[in-house]
N, C-alpha and C positions, 0 to 999 in steps of 0.2 A: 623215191626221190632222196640222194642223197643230203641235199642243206636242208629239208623241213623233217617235222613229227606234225603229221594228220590229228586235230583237234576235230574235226567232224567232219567226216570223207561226204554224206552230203548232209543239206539242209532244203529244205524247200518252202519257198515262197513264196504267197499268197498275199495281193493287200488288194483292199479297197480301193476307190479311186479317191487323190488326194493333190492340193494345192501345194507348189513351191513355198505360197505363203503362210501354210499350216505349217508347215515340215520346217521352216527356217526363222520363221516368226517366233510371235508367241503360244501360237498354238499347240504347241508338243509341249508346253512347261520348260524347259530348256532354254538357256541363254546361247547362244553361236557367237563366237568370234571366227571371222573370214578371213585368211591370209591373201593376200593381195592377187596371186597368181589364178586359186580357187574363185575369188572374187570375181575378176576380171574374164577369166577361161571359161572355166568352168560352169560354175552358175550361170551365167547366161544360157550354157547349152543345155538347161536343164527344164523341160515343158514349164509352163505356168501353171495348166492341169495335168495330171499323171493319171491315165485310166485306173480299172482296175486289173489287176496282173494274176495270175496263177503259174505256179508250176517251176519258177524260176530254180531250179538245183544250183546253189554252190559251196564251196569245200571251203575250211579254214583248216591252216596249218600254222605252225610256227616257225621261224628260222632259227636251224639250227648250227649254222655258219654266217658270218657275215657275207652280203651277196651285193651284188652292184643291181640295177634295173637289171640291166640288159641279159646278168646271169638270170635273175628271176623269171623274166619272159621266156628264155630258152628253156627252164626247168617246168614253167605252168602250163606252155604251149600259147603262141599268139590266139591261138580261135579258142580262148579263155577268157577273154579282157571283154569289159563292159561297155554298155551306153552308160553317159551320162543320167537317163532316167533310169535304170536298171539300178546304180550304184544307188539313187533317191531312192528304190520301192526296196532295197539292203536297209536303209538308214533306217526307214520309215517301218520298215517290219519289225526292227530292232526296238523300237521305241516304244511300240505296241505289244510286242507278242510276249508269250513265256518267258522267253529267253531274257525279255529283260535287260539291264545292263549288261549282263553278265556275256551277251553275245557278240558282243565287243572287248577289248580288255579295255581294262581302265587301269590309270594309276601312270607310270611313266612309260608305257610300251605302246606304241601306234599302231594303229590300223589300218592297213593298207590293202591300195587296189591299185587296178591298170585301166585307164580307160581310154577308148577309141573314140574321141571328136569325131563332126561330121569331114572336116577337113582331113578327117585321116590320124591326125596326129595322136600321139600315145602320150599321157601323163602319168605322172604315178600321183595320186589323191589318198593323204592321211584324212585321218578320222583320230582324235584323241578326247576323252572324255575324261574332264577332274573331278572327278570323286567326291574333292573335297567340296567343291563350290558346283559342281553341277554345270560346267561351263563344255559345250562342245567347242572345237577347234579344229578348223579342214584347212586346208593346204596343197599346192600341186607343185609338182617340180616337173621339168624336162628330163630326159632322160638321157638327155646330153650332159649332165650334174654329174660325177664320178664319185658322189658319196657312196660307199659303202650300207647298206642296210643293215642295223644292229640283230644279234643274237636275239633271241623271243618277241619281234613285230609278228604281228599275225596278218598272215596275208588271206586275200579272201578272193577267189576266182571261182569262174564257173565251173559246174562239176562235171559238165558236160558240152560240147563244139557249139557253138552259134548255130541256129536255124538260118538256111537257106533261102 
């Protein structure tokens, strides 16, 4: 892929079964500020309970050219983009497992994904984690937006096609 550099071609994903209200509350120790769109969109599409999951493979890279969505989608492959609970049992791995902060970036570079609503629709969903205060911060944009995606976001899709 010409615009990324592979930070972990796969990773795989195991969690437990867990609450919206663990994972966004106060129960992960983490503060959340919700952007309006994430608020509104999103989170709602997000179970209340989340089973528990295995197996889930997906890839992080970084951008290595500025890229719009829509370049990013054509470069990751559409049957790479998330459920809304899928991106939750990403979160939630993250916050439990080895990897630690560290399986996110932190500091002023975002985290991103793509995900597929039941409605069909495609969002691009940050993830930004400060370091300094320990505050997460999510966000969704349309991808009708014509920003540009900065150099070293790290995007995160699946490493392998959607089950049929």
């Amino acid at each position: 892929m010409d615009g990324y550099r592979i930070v972990e071609p796969k990773i795989v994903i195991s969690t437990p079964s867990f609450s919206k209200a663990k994972l966004f509350g106060s129960g992960m120790g983490v503060s959340v500020i919700m952007g309006e769109n994430f608020g509104k969109i999103v989170f709602p599409e997000i179970s209340d309970e989340i089973p528990a999951s295995s197996n889930l493979a997906i890839m992080s890279r970084d951008l290595t050219v500025p890229m719009t969505d829509w370049e990013n989608l054509r470069e990751m492959g559409y049957e790479k983009l998330f459920s809304p609970n899928e991106w939750a049992e990403i979160l939630y791995f993250n916050l439990i497992s080895r990897y630690g902060r560290s399986f996110f970036k932190t500091e002023a570079k975002t985290n991103l994904s793509y995900l597929e609503l039941k409605d069909r629709r495609i969002l691009a969903v940050y993830a930004l984690l400060n370091s300094e205060n320990g505050i997460w911060r999510f966000g969704a944009n349309s991808l009708d937006d014509k920003r540009r995606e900065d150099v070293g976001r790290r995007l995160f899709s699946r490493n392998s096609d959607k089950k049929k």
